[in-house]
C-alpha positions, 0 to 999 in steps of 0.5 A: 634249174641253174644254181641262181635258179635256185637261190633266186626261188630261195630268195624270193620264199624268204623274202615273201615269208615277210612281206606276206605278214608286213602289211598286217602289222598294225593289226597285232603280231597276236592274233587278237581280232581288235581293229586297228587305228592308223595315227596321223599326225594328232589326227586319229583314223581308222584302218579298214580291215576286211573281214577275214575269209571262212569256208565257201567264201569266193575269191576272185582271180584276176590278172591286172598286170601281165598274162597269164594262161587260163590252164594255169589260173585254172590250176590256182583255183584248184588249190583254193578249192583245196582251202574250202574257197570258192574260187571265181576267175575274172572274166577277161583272164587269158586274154593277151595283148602284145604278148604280155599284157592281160588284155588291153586297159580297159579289160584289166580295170573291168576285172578290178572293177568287177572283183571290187564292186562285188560284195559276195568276193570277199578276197582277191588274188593276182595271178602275177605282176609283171608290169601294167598298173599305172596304167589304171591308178586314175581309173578309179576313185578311192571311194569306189575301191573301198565301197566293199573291203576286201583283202587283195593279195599280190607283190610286185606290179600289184605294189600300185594296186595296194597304194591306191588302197593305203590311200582309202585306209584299206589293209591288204596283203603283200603276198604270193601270187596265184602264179606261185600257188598253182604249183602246187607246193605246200611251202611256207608262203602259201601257208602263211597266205592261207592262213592269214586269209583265215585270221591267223596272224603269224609271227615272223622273226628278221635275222640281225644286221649290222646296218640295224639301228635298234629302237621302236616305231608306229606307223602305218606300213606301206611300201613293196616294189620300188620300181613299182611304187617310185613313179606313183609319186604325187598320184592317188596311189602314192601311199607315202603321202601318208603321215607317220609311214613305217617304209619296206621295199621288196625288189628283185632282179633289177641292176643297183644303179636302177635301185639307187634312182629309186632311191634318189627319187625318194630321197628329193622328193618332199616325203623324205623328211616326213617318214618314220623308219625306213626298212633297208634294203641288202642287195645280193649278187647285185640282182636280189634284194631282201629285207633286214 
């Protein structure tokens, strides 16, 4: 492994250190068991929170993006059995269409689908991102999706897929995927992830900045992979619709001139003036991105 191997995978752990833990903010940084509300505007709605997993309990693997070999899915189940889960692993995992995709369109919304409609699946783990979600945002309708709550943990590509859940008032997790998992280390990441799913509430601590502006905010936390989430803008997956949003940006491996179209996109676009913080990005080695 080559040195920026190495510091990309140092990267990438702190990084989802974080945003394994970001999306459950509003829950509490304790681990108290009170269902949070989301503050919109004057109007107060609640948040669903999915009930957190216990031992025997099924979690369903799917791959709504990129590929993934079924040997290695296998190997991922093998350690949520490890965890006292029961794995299951969507019916069209393995399938490949133009060397990339998980199947054609229709094949992945059938795994979505399949894992969301049924009420004994009480988690869902994307194997990877890659790219393929806005394929499918009109696919579904946010009643179906949140018909029967449960936590969806993925990054990257699956940034669509927790927009189209932020718009029903669904909580889910911005975490490792089952591509990391399968490796099976005992790193920070899954652990936080394990735990997490159990109803532990970890705390995590950002080192300073001198960009950081101190001061309070609430608001509802959205966000993940700007390439992802930018052009889902106006869509029923575009969770900056939502009033009073607290911004976190996870990215990696894109060119800065790329990021900043990003960036542009937002800034002209009506949310701008309407979100609370937005969580900065720190560009690193022009290929990495963290938060501050």
């Amino acid at each position: 492994m080559d040195h920026f191997s190495t510091f990309k995978e140092t990267m990438m752990k702190k990084i989802l250190l974080i945003l394994c833990s970001l999306l459950l903010l509003n829950i509490s940084t304790s681990q108290s068991k009170t269902r949070p509300t989301c503050e919109k505007s004057k109007k107060t709605h609640k948040c669903i929170q999915p009930e957190f997993l216990k031992a025997g309990d099924r979690v369903a693997l799917i791959s709504p993006s990129y590929y993934s070999p079924l040997e290695e899915v296998q190997k991922t189940a093998q350690i949520l059995r490890q965890w006292g889960l029961e794995p299951v692993i969507g019916p069209n995992v393995g399938k490949r269409l133009n060397k990339k995709y998980a199947g054609s369109v229709e094949e992945r919304v059938e795994d979505i689908r399949w894992a969301m409609n049924d009420p004994t699946i009480k988690a869902i783990i994307c194997n990877r991102g890659g790219y393929g979600s806005i394929h499918f945002i009109d696919y579904f309708s946010l009643e179906e999706l949140r018909a029967h709550p449960k936590w969806v943990v993925g990054f990257s590509d699956i940034s669509t897929i927790h927009g189209l859940l932020t718009c029903c008032s669904m909580m889910s997790i911005h975490g490792t995927m089952g591509i990391f998992l399968q490796a099976g280390r005992a790193d920070d990441t899954s652990i936080f992830l394990r735990e997490l799913l159990k109803g532990t509430i970890p705390q995590y601590f950002v080192p300073a900045h001198p960009f950081n502006i101190q001061g309070s905010a609430t608001g509802t936390l959205v966000g993940g992979n700007i390439c992802t989430f930018a052009p889902n803008l106006k869509s029923q997956a575009d969770a900056t619709s939502k009033d009073d949003i607290i911004l976190f940006i996870e990215e990696v491996e894109e060119s800065m001139h790329n990021i900043d179209r990003q960036m542009q996109i937002l800034k002209i676009s009506s949310f701008a003036s309407d979100f609370r913080p937005l969580s900065r990005l720190n560009l690193v080695d022009r290929r990495l991105a963290s938060l501050l």
